[in-house]
C-alpha positions in Angstrom: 32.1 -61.6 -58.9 32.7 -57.9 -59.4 29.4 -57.3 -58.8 29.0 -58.8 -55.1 32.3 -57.3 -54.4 31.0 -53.8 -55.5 28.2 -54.2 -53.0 30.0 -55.7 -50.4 32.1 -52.2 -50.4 28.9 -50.7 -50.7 27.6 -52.1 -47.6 31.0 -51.6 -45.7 30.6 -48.1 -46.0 27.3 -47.9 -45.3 28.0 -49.4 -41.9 31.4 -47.9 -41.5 29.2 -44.1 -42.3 26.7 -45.2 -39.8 28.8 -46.2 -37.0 30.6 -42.6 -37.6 27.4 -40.7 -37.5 26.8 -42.9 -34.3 29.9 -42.3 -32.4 29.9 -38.5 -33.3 26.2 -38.3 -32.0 27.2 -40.2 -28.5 30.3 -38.1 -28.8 28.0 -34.8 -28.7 26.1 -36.1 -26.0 28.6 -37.1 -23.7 30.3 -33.5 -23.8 27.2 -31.8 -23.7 26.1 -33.8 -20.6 30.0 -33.1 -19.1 29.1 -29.5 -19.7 25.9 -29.4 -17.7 27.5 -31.7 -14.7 30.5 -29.2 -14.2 27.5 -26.6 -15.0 25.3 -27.5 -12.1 27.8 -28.5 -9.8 29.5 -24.8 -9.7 27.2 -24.1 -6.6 29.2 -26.4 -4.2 25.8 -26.8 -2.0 24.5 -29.3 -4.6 26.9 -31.1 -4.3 27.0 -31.2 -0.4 22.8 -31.7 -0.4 23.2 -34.7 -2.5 25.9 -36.2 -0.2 23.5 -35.1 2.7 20.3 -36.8 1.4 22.5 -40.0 1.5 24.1 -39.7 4.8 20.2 -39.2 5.6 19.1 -42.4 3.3 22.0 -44.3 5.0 21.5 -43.4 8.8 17.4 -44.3 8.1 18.1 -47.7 6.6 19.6 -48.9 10.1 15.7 -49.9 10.9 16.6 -52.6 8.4 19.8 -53.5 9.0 19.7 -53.9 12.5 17.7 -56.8 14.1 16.3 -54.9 17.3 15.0 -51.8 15.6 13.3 -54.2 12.6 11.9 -56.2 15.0 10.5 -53.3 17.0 9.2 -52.1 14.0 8.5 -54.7 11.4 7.5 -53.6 8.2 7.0 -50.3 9.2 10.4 -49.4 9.1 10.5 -48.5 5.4 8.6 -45.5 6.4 11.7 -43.9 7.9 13.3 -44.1 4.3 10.1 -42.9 2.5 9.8 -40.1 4.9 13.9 -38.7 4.6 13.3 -39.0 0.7 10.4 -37.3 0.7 11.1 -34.5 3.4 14.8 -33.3 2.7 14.9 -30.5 0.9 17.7 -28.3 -0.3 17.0 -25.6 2.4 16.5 -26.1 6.2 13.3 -24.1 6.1 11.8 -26.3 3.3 13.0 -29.7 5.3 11.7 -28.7 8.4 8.8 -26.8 7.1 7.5 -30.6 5.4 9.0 -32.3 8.5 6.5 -30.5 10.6 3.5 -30.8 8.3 4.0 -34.9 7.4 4.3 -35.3 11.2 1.2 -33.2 12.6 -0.5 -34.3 9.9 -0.2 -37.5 10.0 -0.9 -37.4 14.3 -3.9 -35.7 13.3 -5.2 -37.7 10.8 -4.5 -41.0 12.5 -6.2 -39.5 15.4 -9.5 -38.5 13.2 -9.6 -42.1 11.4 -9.8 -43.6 14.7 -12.1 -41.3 16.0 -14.0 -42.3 12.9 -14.0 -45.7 13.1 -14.8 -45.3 17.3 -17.6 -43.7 15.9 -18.6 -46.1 13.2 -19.0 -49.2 15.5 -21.4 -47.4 17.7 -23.8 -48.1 14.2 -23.3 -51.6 14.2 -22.2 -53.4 11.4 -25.0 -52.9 8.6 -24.2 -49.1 9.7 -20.5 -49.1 10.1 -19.6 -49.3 6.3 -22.4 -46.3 5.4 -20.8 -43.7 8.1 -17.1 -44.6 7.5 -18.2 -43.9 3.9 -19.9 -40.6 4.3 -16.9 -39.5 6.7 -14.4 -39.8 4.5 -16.5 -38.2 1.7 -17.2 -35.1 4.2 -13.1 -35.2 5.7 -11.7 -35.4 2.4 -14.2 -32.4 0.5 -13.2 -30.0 3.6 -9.4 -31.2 3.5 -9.1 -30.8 0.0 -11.4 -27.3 -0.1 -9.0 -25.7 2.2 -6.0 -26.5 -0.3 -7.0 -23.6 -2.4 -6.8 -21.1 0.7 -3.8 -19.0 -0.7 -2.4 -19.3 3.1 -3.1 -22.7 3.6 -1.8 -23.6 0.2 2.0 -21.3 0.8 2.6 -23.2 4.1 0.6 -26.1 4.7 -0.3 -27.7 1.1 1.7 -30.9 1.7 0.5 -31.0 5.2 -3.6 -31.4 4.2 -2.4 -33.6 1.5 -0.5 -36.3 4.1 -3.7 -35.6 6.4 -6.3 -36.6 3.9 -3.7 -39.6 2.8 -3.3 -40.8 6.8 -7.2 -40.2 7.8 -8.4 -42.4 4.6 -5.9 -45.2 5.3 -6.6 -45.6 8.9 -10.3 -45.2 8.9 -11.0 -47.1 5.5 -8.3 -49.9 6.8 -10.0 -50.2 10.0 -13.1 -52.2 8.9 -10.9 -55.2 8.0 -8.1 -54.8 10.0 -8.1 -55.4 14.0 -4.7 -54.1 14.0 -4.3 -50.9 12.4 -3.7 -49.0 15.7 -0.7 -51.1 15.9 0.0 -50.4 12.6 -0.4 -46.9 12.6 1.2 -46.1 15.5 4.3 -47.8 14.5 4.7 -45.8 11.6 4.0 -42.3 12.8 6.5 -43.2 15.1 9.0 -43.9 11.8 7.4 -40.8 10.1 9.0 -39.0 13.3 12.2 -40.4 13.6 12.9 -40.1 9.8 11.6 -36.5 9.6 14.1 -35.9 12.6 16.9 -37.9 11.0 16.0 -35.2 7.9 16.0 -32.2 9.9 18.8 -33.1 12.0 21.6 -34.0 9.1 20.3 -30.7 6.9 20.6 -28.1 10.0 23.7 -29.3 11.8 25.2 -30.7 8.6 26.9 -28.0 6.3 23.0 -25.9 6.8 21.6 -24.2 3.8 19.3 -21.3 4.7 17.0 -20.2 2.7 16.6 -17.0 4.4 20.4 -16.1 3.3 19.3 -16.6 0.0 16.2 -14.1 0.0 18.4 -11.7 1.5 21.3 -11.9 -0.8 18.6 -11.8 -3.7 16.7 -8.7 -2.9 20.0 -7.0 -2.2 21.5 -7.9 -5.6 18.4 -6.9 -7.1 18.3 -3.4 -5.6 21.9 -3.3 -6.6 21.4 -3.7 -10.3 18.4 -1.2 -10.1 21.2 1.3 -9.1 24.2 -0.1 -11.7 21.3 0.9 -14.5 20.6 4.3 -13.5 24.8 4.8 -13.1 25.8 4.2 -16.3 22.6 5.1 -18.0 23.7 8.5 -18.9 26.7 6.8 -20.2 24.9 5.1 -22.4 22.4 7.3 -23.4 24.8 9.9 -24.4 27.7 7.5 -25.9 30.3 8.7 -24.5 32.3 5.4 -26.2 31.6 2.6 -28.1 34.0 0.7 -25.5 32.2 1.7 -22.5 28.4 1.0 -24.3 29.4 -2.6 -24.9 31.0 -2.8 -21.2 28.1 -1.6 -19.5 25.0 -3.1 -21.7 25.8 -6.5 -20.1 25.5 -5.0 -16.0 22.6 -2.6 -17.1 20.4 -5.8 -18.3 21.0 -7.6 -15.0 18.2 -5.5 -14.0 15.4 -8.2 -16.0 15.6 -10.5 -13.0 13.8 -8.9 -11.0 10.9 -8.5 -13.3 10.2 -12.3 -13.1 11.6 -13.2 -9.6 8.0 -12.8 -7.6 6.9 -16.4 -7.4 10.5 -17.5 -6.2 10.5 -14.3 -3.5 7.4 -15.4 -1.7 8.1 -19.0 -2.0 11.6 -18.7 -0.4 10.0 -16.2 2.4 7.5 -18.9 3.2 10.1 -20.9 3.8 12.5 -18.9 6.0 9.7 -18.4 8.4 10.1 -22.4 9.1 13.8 -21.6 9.7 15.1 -21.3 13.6 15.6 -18.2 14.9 19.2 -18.3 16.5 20.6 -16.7 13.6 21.7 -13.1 12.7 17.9 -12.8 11.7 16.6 -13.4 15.1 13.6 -14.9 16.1 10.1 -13.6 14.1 12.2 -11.7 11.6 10.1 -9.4 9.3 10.0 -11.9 6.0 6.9 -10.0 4.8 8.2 -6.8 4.8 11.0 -8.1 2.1 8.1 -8.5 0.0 7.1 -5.1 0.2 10.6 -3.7 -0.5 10.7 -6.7 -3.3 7.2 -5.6 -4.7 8.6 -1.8 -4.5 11.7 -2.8 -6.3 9.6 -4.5 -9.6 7.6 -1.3 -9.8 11.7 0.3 -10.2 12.1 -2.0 -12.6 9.5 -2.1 -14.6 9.7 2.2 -14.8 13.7 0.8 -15.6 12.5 -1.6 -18.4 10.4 1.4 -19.9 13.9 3.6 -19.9 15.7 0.6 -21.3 13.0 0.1 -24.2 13.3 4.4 -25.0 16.8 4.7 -24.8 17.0 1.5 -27.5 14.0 3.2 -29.4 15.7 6.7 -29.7 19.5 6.2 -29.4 19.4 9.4 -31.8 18.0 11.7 -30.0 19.9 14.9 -28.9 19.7 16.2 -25.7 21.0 20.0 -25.2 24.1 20.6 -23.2 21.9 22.8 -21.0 20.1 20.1 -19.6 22.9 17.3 -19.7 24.5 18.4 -16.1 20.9 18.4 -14.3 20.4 15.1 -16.4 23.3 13.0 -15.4 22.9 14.6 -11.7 19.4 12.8 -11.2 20.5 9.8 -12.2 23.6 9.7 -10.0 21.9 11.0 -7.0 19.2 8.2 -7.9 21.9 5.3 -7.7 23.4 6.7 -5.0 20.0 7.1 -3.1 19.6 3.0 -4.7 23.1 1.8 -3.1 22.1 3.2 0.3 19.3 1.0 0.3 20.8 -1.9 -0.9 23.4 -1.3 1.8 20.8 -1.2 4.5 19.1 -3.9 4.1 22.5 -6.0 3.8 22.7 -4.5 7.1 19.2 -4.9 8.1 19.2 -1.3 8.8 17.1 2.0 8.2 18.7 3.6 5.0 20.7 6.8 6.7 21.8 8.6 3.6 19.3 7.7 0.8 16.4 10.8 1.9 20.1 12.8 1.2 20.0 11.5 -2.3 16.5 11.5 -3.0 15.8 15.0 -1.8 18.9 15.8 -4.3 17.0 14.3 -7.0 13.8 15.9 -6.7 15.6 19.5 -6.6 17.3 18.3 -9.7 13.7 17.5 -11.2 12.4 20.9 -10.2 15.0 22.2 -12.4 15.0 20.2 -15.2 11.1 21.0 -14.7 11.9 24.9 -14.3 14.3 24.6 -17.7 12.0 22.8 -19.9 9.2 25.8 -19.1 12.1 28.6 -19.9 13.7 26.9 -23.0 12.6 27.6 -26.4 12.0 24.5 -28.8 11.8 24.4 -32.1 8.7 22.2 -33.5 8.9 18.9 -31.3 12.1 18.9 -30.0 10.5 19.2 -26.6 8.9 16.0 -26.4 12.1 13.5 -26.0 13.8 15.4 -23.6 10.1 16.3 -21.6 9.4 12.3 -22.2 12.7 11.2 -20.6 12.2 13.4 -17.6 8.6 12.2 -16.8 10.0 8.8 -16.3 12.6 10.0 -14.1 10.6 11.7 -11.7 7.9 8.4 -11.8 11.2 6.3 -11.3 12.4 8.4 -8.7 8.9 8.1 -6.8 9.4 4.3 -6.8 12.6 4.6 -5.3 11.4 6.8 -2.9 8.9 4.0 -1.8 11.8 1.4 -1.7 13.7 3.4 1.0 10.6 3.7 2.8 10.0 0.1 3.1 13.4 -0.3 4.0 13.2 2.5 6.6 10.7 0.0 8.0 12.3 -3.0 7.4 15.3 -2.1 9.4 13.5 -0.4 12.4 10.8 -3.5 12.9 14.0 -5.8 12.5 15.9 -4.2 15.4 12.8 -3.6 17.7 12.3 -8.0 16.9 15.9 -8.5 17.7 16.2 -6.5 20.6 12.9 -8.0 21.6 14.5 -12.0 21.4 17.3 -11.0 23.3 15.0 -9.4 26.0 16.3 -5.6 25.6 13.1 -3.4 26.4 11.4 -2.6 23.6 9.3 1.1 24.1 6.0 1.4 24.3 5.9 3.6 21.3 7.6 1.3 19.4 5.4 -1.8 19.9 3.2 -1.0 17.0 6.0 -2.1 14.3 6.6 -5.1 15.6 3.3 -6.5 14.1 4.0 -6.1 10.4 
């Protein structure tokens, strides 16, 4: 008897232990996925694009729900769900840029099918099934082929891909069904109201642009190129401990920009699918942020190569002598850095920032003109001749940033003034076609 007692204890704390480890493991879980919901839902615009893609959802299940429009319809009428799921995106550019390609592409590829199968009953019906065959094997290689275009593939990927989807459904459908132009006609015409449904809710609904966030971006970006360069003498020299730990966190903001190229040019596509109306204006100049993005990331990788030296040699000694002309580049440099940023926030040619960067290069001729007069001992040269060199090849960079935003901002007038019919000079007309 003592013995099954013993066990039986035994066994209740076995399970007692288990069911502890169980709850505390659900119990980690539940607050970690608490953490990540209150996490992702700090951008508000989640949470109104989630209740946007169900109004959408909603609004295109009516086909169902009412009689006339499923009876109109038929079956077909799930393709106005399909379509909103598929084409709302979190941006109005991305929505209406896949609005526009599912819907073109799909005209064009019911068009071809039928053409094709128009074509394939000229042959007669030992023929019929050997040219709808080698159609579709010819359509689909050249359809597919033209995916890897690097411009087809940045704005019209999804588009060949619906085409190549429509053409082979209508044309390989049409030798057994009489009634696939019925068919297909009654769902491009769902294709088209969902896709407007879509594009409707996400521009006149609480509208996210996607342009907005390009511009915000590249701004912010040129904006932490400057904080670096402000309190890098700070931190180089060490003034105090306080200010070093203060200012690491801003300087470091800078490593954005060294991955952010893939997300640029995708979210400049997409702006050029946006509506004009806006403070943009109609054609605005999306490649030319790439430049003055591309220009940035050559900043910041000269930026990262500071950042890696002053970590490296956070002994080094510079001489009094050269600390005034030192900490005068680099604040002529940010200043010359937060003119830019401020002119393209006001899509506008940088008026002050030649100021700043001719300052900088006169301090670089005499940081240049010191380090030939001064007398070193050994290699005591080399650090401070090391940390100029990158200054003046960082300041060159910059130099090219405030040029492409010189640009920026005159094409961006000269296109705004041209949509709202000013008279553009004749002068002036080449800019226009960056």
């Amino acid at each position: 008897m003592a013995a099954e007692g013993y066990e039986g204890v035994l066994v209740y704390f076995g399970c007692a232990g288990w069911l502890k480890r169980v709850y505390k493991k659900v119990e980690h879980e539940v607050i970690e996925m608490v953490k990540m919901t209150k996490s992702v839902g700090r951008d508000p615009r989640r949470i109104i694009h989630s209740i946007k893609v169900a109004l959408a959802i909603t609004l295109a299940s009516f086909f169902y729900y009412f009689k006339p429009l499923y009876d109109s319809f038929g079956a077909s009428a799930i393709w106005a769900i399909i379509t909103v799921i598929v084409v709302f995106e979190f941006s109005v550019g991305a929505t209406i840029g896949k609005g526009l390609n599912r819907m073109i592409a799909t005209i064009l590829g019911g068009a071809l099918g039928f053409g094709t199968h128009y074509l394939a009953n000229l042959c007669g019906d030992k023929g019929q099934p050997l040219i709808l065959g080698a159609l579709v094997f010819v359509v689909a290689a050249i359809a597919s082929f033209m995916r890897f275009f690097p411009s087809m593939k940045a704005r019209y990927d999804y588009g060949l891909l619906i085409f190549i989807l429509t053409f082979s459904m209508v044309a390989v459908s049409s030798y057994r069904d009489d009634e696939v132009l019925k068919l297909a006609s009654d769902r491009f015409l769902t294709i088209v109201i969902g896709s407007f449904i879509a594009v409707s809710i996400c521009i006149f609904v609480c509208p996210i642009w996607i342009g907005n966030d390009l511009h915000d971006q590249l701004v912010n970006n040129v904006e932490n190129l400057a904080t670096f360069l402000q309190e890098f003498g700070a931190q180089y020299f060490r003034s105090s401990q306080g200010v070093e730990q203060v200012n690491k966190a801003s300087m470091h903001k800078y490593k954005t920009i060294l991955t952010s190229k893939q997300s640029e040019e995708s979210m400049a596509n997409l702006a050029r699918w946006e509506p004009g109306p806006r403070k943009f204006g109609f054609r605005h100049p999306w490649k030319q942020y790439l430049n003055i993005s591309s220009s940035a990331r050559e900043c910041a990788y000269r930026v990262r190569v500071l950042d890696v030296y002053l970590e490296n040699n956070d002994q080094i000694q510079i001489e009094s002598q050269f600390k005034e002309e030192f900490l005068r580049m680099c604040k002529e440099s940010a200043k010359a850095l937060k003119e830019v940023a401020m002119a393209i926030k006001k899509m506008a040619p940088p008026a002050l920032a030649s100021a700043h960067i001719e300052r900088a290069k006169a301090t670089t001729e005499n940081l240049s003109s010191l380090l030939a007069n001064h007398r070193f001992e050994g290699l005591e040269m080399i650090p401070t001749a090391t940390l100029v060199s990158l200054l003046i090849d960082l300041l060159c960079c910059i130099e090219k940033v405030a040029d492409c935003t010189r640009e920026l901002g005159c094409v961006a007038n000269l296109r705004r003034g041209e949509s709202l019919g000013a008279v553009v000079p004749a002068a002036d007309q080449d800019l226009i076609n960056v």
